[in-house]
N, C-alpha and C positions, 0 to 999 in steps of 0.2 A: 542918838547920833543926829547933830544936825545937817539936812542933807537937801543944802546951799547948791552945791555943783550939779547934783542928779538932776535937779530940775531946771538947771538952766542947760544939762545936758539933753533933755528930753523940748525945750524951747527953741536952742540955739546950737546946734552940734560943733557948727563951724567956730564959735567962741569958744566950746571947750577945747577942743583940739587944739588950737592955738596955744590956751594955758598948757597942756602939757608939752608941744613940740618947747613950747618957748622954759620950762621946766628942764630940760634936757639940754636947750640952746646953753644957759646959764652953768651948767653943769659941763659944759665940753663934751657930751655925750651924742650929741646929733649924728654926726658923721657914722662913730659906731654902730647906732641902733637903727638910724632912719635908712627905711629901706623904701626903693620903687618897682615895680610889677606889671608889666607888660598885661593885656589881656590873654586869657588863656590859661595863664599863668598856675598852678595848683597850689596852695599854699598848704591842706591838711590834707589827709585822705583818712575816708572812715575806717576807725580798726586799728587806725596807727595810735600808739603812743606819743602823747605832746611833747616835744623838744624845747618848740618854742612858741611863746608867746605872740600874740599878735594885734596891737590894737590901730585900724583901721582909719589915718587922718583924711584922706582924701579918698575920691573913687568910688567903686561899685563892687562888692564880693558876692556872690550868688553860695549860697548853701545847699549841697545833695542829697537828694538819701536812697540808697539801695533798694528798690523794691525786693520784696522776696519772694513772688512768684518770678520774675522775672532776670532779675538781677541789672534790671537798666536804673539809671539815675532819674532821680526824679527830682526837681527844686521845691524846695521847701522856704526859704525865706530872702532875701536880698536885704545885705547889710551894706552899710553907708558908714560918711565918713562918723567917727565918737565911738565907733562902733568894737566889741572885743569878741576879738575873731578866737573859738575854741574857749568858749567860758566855761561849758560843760565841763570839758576834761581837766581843765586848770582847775577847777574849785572841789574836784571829787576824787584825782588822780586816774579816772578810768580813761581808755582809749577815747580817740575821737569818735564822736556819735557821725558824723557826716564829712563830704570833703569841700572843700573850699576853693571853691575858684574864680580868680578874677576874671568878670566881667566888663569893666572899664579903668583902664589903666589907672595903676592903684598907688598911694602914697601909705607906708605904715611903720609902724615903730615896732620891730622883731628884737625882742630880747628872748637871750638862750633861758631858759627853764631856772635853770640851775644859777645863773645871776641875780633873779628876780628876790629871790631871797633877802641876798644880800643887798641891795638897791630899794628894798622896805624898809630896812634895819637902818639903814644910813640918810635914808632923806624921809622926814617925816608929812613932807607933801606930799612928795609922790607916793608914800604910805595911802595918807588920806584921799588924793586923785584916785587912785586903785580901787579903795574900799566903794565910794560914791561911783566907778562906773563901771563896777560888778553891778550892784544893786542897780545901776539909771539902768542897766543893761538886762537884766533879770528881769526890773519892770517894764521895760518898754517887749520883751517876749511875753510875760505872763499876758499884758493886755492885748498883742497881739494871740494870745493863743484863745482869749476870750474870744475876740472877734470872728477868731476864725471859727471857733466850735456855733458861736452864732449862725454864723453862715452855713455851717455844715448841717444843724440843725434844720434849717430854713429850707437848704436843696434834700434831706431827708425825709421834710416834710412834704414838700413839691413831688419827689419821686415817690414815694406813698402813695399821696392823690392821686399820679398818672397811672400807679399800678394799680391801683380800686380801679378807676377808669377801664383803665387796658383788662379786666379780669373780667367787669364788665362789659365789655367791650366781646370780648372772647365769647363769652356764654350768649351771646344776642345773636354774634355771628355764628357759633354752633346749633344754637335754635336756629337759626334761619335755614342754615344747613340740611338741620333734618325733617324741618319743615320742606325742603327746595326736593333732598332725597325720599320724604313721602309724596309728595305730588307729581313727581317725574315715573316714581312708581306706578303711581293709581292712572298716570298717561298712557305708560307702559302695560301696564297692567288692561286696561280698556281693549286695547290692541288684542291683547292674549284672548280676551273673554270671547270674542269676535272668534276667533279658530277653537277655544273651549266649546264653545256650544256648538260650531258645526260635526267638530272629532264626538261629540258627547252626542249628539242626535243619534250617526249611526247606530251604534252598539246599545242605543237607549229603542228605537224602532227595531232592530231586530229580536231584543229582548222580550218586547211585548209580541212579535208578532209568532216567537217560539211558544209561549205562554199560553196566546188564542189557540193555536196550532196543537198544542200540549193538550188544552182541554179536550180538544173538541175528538184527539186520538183517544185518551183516556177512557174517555164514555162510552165509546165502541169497542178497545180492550176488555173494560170491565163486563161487557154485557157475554164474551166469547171466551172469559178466561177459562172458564167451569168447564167450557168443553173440548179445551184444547186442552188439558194436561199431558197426553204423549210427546205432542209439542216446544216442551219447556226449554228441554235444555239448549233447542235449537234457536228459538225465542231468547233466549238468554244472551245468548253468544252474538245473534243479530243486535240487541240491546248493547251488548259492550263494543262491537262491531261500528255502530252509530258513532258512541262518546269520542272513536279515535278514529274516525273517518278523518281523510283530507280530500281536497277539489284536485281534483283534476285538468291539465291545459283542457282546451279545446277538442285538440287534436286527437291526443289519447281516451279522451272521455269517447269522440264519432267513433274511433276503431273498436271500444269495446262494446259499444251499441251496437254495432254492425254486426259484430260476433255471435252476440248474445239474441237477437232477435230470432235467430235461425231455428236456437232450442227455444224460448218462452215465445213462439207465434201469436199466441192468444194476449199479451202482455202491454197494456198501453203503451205509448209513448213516455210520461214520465214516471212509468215503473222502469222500463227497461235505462233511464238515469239513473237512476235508485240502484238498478241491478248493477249496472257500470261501476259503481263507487264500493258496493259489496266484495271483500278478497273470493279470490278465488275456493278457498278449501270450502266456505261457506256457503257458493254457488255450485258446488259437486251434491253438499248436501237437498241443495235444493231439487238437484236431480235426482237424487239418491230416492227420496219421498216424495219423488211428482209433483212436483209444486209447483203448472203450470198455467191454473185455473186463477182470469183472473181475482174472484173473489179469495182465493187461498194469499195468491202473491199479495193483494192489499192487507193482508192481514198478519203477514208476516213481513213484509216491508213498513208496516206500520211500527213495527218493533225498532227496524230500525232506523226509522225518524226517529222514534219517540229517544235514541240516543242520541243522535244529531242533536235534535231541538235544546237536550240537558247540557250541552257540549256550549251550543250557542247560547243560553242563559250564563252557563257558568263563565265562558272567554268574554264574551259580553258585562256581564255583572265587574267582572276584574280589571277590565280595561275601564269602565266606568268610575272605579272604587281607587284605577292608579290615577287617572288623569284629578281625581278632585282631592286626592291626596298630594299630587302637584302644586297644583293651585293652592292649597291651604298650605305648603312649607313655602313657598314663592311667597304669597301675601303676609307671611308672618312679620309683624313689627319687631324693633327692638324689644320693646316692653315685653313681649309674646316668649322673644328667644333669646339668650344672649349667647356671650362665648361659653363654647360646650366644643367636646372630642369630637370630632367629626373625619369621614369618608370624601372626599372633596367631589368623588366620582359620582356619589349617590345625587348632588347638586346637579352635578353638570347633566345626569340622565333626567333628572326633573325637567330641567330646563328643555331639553330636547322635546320631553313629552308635551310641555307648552306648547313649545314653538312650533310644532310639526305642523299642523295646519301652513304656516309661513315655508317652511323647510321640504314639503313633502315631493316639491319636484326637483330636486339635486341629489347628485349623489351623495351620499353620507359614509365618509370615513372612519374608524370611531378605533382608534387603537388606544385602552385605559386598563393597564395594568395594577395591577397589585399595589398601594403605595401606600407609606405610612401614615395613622392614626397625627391630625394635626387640629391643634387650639383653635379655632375660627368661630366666626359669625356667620353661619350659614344662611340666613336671611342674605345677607348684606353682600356675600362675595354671587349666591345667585342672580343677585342684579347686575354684577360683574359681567358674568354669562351671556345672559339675557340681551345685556347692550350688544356686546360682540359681536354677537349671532343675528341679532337685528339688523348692526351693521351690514355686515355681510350679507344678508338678505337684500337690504335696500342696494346695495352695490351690486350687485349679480342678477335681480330683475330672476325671471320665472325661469331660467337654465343656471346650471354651473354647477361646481361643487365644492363642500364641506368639508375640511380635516380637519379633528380632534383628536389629540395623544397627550399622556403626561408620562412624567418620568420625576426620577431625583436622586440623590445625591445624601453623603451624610448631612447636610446642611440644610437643604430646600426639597421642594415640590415644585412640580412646575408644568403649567396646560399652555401647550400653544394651540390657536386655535387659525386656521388656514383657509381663505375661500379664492377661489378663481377669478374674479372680478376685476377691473381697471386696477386695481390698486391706489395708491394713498399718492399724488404730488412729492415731486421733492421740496418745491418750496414750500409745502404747508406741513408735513411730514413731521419734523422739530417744533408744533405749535398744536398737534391735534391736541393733547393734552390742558393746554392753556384755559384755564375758567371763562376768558373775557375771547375768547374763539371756538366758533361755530361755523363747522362746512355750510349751514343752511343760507347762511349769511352771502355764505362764497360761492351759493348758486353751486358748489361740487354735492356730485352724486355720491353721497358719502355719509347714511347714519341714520337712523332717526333715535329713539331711546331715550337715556339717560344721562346720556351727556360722557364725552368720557372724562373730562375734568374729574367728576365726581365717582367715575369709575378710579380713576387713580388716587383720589381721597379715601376710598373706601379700602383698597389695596395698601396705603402705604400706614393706615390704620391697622394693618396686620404684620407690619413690619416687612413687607415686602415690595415687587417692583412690578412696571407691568412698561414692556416696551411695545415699537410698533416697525413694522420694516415692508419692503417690498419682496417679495420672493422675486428671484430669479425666473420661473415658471408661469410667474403671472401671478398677482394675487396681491391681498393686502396678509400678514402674519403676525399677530398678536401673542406674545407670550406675558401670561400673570407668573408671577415670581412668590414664591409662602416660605419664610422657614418653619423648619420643622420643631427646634427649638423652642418653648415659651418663652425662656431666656432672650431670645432675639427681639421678641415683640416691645414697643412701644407704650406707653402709658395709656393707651387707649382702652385696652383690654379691661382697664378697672372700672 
């Protein structure tokens, strides 16, 4: 086929349109076929069945296509004047692929479907005009469909690169991340150690001074054991007597000295303590078998130090053994723990046991029911805690008080935690949150810690929420928000 016209249709459109308007002028066919088109105008719509034909002398026709998530139109091509409006469906018989609509007032030659046939058959130009601008028409989409796969190629290649970029980009600013949430820690963490070792002194000085005290009974025990066996069982009973002693106020400890002086005359001074904290049935026995000399009385009150003293190693040893048991789930890294079934309550008593040193002049509220077994990062939501209570510390100054409760629901778990203090601004109230805002900044009494930005990072890493309010009562009131679900959680967990 020689294909003369295609290329001076694909040159000079305006020339060929002429050849066929004037094709048609010669024929007396103008007036029937030649039609005009307002803008706006619809000439196909996608889906329909061609009627009629349409090729495009003048104007602007814009081509749509239906997205399928959406169902809005989208433009795909702007045809001009040479142009055969619905080639698709004319050359295949299927529906129109897209709908057509005038853009700029349009000039075009509408023949009915079913005419076209015969207006082949009978003019053997417009035969060949036909065949030559299917094909100009065929090729001038095939190379636009090249160009365009170029270009598409080109912004898939671009959007590639930005997503390597942005992927790296991601992983720098998550390392930095937990770079920012180790270091805020080990801040945080400085703070703690400060009240660790003064909480950890006590119970670590009374320990050894049970232990001196231990000996030094021991070795006078063992020298009188041999000749005190009628002794024993009364020995004994002072012995368990000891391990479950409690202190006494003031008040009642002077009444029972007072009492008791009257019977043990001969009794120093800190026996007749010692007698004071002895139950009663166990001071009948002491009268029962005259035990008023004071070398008898040191030898049977030695018995029951020697329970006391085992009393004070043991409460001492334990509060030493919970408080560094603290600190070692507090300080644990990622690497160290990750998500695991956890108690949320066992955290938040952690943290209290840190924090006491900070906390130990406020009242402490503490109502922590029962609540369901939930997926978390216990390292990570402890720091949660920690900031909170800090907060509220810093806000409250050496008076006020504390309220911790949680509760839930089939869906969630949920800690509010509540302190007496000025409370939170209204204007800054909607921005505590904010990464690039710091009360410290703003001169308010309000925080030191972890940042709560990063508190809320680490929260919404569990698929949950953490707000902040004023209580009515006074006070600033934090509630963290957890589902209970793993389902709910976040891609973090992996």
């Amino acid at each position: 086929m020689e294909f003369k016209l295609g290329k001076q249709w694909i040159k000079d459109r305006k020339h060929v349109t002429e050849l066929i308007q004037r094709l048609f002028g010669e024929a007396d066919q103008s007036t029937k076929y030649l039609k005009q088109y307002e803008e706006g105008s619809v000439l196909l719509k996608e889906g329909e069945q061609l009627k009629d034909i349409y090729i495009l002398l003048d104007g602007v026709v814009e081509l749509y296509k239906k997205k399928p998530d959406t169902q809005s139109d989208y433009p795909i091509i702007r045809l001009q004047s040479g142009s055969f409006i619905g080639i698709i469906a004319f050359t295949t018989g299927e529906p129109s692929l897209t709908t057509s609509i005038v853009e700029k007032k349009a000039t075009v030659l509408k023949i009915p479907d079913s005419e076209v046939r015969t207006l082949l058959d009978q003019n053997k130009r417009f035969q060949k005009y036909m065949d030559e601008l299917i094909l100009a028409n065929l090729l001038d989409r095939f190379r636009n469909t090249i160009i365009l796969q170029m270009k598409l190629d080109s912004v898939n290649n671009k959007l590639r690169n930005e997503r390597n970029e942005s992927q790296k980009a991601y992983r720098e600013l998550k390392e930095a991340q937990d770079r920012l949430i180790y270091q805020e820690k080990m801040a945080t963490l400085g703070q703690l150690v400060a009240g660790f070792a003064h909480e950890v002194n006590n119970p670590t000085a009374s320990l050894l001074r049970s232990t001196e005290t231990l000996e030094s009974r021991m070795s006078g025990l063992l020298q009188q054991l041999d000749q005190q066996e009628e002794t024993e069982e009364l020995l004994q009973k002072l012995y368990e007597a000891g391990k479950k002693a409690y202190f006494l106020d003031t008040a009642e400890l002077r009444q029972r000295v007072r009492v008791l002086k009257k019977t043990f005359e001969k009794a120093t001074a800190s026996q007749l303590r010692l007698l004071a904290l002895i139950p009663d049935e166990l001071i009948s026995e002491f009268k029962e078998k005259e035990i008023f000399e004071r070398q008898k009385l040191a030898f049977h009150l030695n018995h029951f130090e020697l329970g006391r003293m085992f009393q004070n190693i043991e409460s001492s040893g334990t509060r030493i053994s919970g408080l560094v048991n603290s600190l070692k789930s507090y300080s644990r890294t990622d690497t160290d723990r990750h998500w695991e079934d956890i108690d949320i309550r066992e955290g938040i008593h952690d943290t209290l046991q840190l924090t006491s040193n900070r906390i130990k002049f406020y009242d402490i509220d503490i109502e922590l029911p029962e609540v369901p077994i939930i997926r978390a990062n216990p390292a990570a939501l402890n720091q949660v805690w920690t900031n909170i209570i800090l907060n509220a510390s810093d806000a409250m100054g050496n008076k006020g008080g504390l309220s911790i409760w949680c509760d839930h629901d089939e869906d969630y778990i949920w800690v509010t935690i509540k302190d007496s203090g000025p409370g939170i601004k209204e204007e800054i109230i909607d921005r505590i949150f904010d990464s690039n805002f710091s009360t410290k900044k703003s001169e308010i009494k309000f925080g030191l810690g972890l940042g709560l930005s990063i508190c809320k990072d680490i929260v919404e890493q569990h698929g949950g929420t953490i707000t902040a309010k004023n209580s009515p009562q006074g006070g600033a009131v934090f509630t963290v928000k957890l589902p209970r679900n793993p389902d709910l959680l976040k891609d973090s967990t992996n």
